[in-house]
N, C-alpha and C positions, 0 to 999 in steps of 0.2 A: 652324589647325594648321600649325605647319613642322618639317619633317625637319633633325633634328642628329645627328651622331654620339654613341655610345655612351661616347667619351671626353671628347666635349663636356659630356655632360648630367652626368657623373661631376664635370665641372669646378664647372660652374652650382650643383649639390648641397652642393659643397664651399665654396662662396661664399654659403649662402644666411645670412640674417643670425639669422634663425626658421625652428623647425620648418615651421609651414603657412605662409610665406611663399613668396607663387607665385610662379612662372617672372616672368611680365609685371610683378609689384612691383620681384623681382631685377633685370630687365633694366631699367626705367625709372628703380631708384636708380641701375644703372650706368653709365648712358648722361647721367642730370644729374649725376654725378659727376664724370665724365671730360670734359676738357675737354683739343680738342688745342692748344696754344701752337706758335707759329709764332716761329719767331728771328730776329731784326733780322739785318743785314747787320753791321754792329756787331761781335753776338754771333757771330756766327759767325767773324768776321774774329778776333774774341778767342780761339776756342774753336781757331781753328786754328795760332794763335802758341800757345799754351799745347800743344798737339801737337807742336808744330818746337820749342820749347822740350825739350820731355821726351826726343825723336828725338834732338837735338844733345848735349844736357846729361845724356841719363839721370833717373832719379826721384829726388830730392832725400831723404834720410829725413826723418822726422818731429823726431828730436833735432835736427838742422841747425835746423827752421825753427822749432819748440819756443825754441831758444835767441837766436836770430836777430827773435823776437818779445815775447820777453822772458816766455816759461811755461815751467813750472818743475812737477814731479809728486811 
């Protein structure tokens, strides 16, 4: 037995996939599910030019890069 909150188990409920689908099914589909990814140095160096990007230049709209790519709606 483990103690969870009442907003917890309200959550768990809302996630379950089946009616009589138990707590420990829920939680072991959840847990082979979920899978944490850890980001390259790389990626991150990209993910933070694409930030100082957006800081210096603002958000580009979607028609600019739409047309800029060659789509068309």
């Amino acid at each position: 037995m483990i103690q969870i909150g009442v907003g917890t188990l309200g959550r768990l409920r809302v996630l379950k996939r089946y009616d009589r689908e138990s707590y420990d099914e829920l939680l072991n589909y959840s847990m082979n599910h979920f899978s944490e990814e850890v980001l390259s140095e790389v990626e991150i160096a990209e993910i933070q030019e694409a930030l100082d990007s957006i800081r210096k230049e603002g958000i580009v709209p979607i028609e600019n890069v739409m047309k800029e790519v060659g789509i068309s709606l």
